[in-house]
Steps between C-alpha positions, in 0.01 A plus 500: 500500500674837410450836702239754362613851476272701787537825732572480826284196657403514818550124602841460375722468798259407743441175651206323459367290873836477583500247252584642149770817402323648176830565261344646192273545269395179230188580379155673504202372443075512538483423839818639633928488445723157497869597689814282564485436909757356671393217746640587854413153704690333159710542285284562196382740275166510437221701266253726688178600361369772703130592427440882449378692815213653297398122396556419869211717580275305236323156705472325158840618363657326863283177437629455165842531605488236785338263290776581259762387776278229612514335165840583403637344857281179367639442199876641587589133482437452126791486273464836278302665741660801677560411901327679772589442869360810707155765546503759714394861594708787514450746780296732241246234456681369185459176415826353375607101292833395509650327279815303331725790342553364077814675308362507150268709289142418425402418151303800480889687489652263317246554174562810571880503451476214284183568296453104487673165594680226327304193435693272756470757754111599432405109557744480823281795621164342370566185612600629869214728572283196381647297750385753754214573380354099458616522889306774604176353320551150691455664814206725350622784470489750131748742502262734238789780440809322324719735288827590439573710811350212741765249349847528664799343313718437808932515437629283696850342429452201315131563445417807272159605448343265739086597505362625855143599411372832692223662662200233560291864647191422292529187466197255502447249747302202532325466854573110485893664589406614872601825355278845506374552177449799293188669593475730217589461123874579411647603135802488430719632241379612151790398295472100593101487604329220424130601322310289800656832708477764218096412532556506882377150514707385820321219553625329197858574567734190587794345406480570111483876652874499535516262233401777231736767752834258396422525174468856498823538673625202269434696179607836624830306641589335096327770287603829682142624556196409651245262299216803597618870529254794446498885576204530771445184737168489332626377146753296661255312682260466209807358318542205776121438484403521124819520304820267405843585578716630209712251267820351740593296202741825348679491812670224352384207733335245376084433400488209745574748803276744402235235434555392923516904645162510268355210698615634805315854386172322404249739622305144655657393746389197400678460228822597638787171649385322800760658723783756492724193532360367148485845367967526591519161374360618112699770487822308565382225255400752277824706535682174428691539828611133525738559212604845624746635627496723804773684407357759269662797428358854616480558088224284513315738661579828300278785460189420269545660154308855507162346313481309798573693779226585774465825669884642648574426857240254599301762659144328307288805568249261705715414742357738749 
């Protein structure tokens, strides 16, 4: 996780319960800021996500957060699923979730620098994040926001680009779990919405939710853009509902891969692969990964030629 440029910040400096030294600054997000805490009972560092003290004021906001640590703490001990070991509350009333401290960059960054992946590394990541994600649906629980930012690619020596999946805070939850469920209906992110949320139908989202997210992120990760990218939110959405996804084929990958992300983007669920396991398992087939070598060169994945190219600087004007 790499510092984000702020101000002055209040909380660095300060120690947390006499348990956690905040050190800086990692990230900001909707519900509050992520920093790099030392551990002072261990020798560990750790990430803290600190909820914001004007959401700290907000009952539901505060609910949502502890069932966020509640279900991240319950499925810590998944491989590919980020660790969480602590919940507390600061002295201001902020709630706080600790969790394992990952050197890397998320995959959001990465297409970002990158503008898209080689083949043997866009399976790796695939493959990975299915992993986690056919784990998370065993025990019952949807994650319902996968994308590019909520996949880290750890660096760890010997180990590049291992997958920790991010952020289960609206995820669904089945009540067979012993877990609190989600009491009201929760979105998501434009860019890799499935059209069962687009028409706000959340009682038809399951598995095959995150099934059509992957292949959003899947597509965006080989082609260098989004399948669906619009100027308002609106036409975006109608896109995911009523629309296909433009050509991948002139990317230069191959028909049989686009045929499986089109599966995996049937607007039926129905009609999409049994499971996300199924769904990683095509595209490596299809990608002919048995014969491949994982050794490709980063000029596999160089800049799309200009009749190709999507919108500069990933910022897909939806994204809000």
């Amino acid at each position: 996780m790499g510092p984000a440029a702020v101000g002055a910040d209040p909380l660095l400096g300060k120690t947390i319960n006499g348990l956690y030294r905040i050190e800086r600054l990692l990230g900001q997000g909707g519900m509050g800021n992520v920093y790099e805490a030392a551990g002072l009972h261990f020798n560990q560092q750790v990430a803290l996500k600190v909820m914001s003290r004007e959401l700290a004021l907000d009952k539901k906001a505060v609910a949502l957060f502890r069932r966020e640590a509640q279900v991240t703490t319950w499925l810590a001990h998944l491989p590919h699923v980020v660790q969480a070991f602590d919940f507390g509350v600061m002295h201001t009333g902020q709630p706080y979730l600790v969790m394992e401290f990952l050197q890397g960059e998320d995959l959001d960054h990465r297409l970002r620098r990158a503008g898209r992946l080689p083949a043997g590394i866009a399976l790796r990541v695939i493959k990975q994040t299915a992993a986690a994600l056919a784990a998370t649906h065993a025990k019952g629980v949807i994650h319902q926001d996968l994308k590019p930012a909520n996949i880290f690619l750890r660096d760890a020596t010997g180990d590049a680009d291992y997958v920790k999946v991010l952020d289960f805070g609206i995820s669904k939850v089945c009540s067979t779990s012993g877990l609190v469920t989600q009491s009201e209906p929760a979105m998501g992110t434009p860019h890799y919405m499935s059209p069962e949320q687009a028409l706000g139908q959340f009682e038809s989202v399951d598995e095959r939710t995150d099934q059509w997210a992957l292949a959003c992120v899947a597509w965006e990760a080989l082609a260098g853009r989004p399948p669906f990218f619009g100027s308002t939110i609106q036409s975006l959405l109608f896109q995911v509902v009523y629309e296909s996804p433009s050509a991948l084929v002139p990317s230069g990958l191959s028909p049989k891969l686009e045929n499986v992300l089109l599966r995996a983007l049937s607007k039926r669920k129905e009609a999409r692969f049994d499971s996300i396991l199924a769904f990683a398992e095509a595209v490596e087939e299809a990608m002919g990964a048995r014969e491949r070598s994982w050794t490709e060169t980063a000029e596999e994945a160089a800049p799309l030629c200009p009749a190709q190219t999507a919108p500069a600087a990933r910022d897909w004007a939806a994204d809000a």
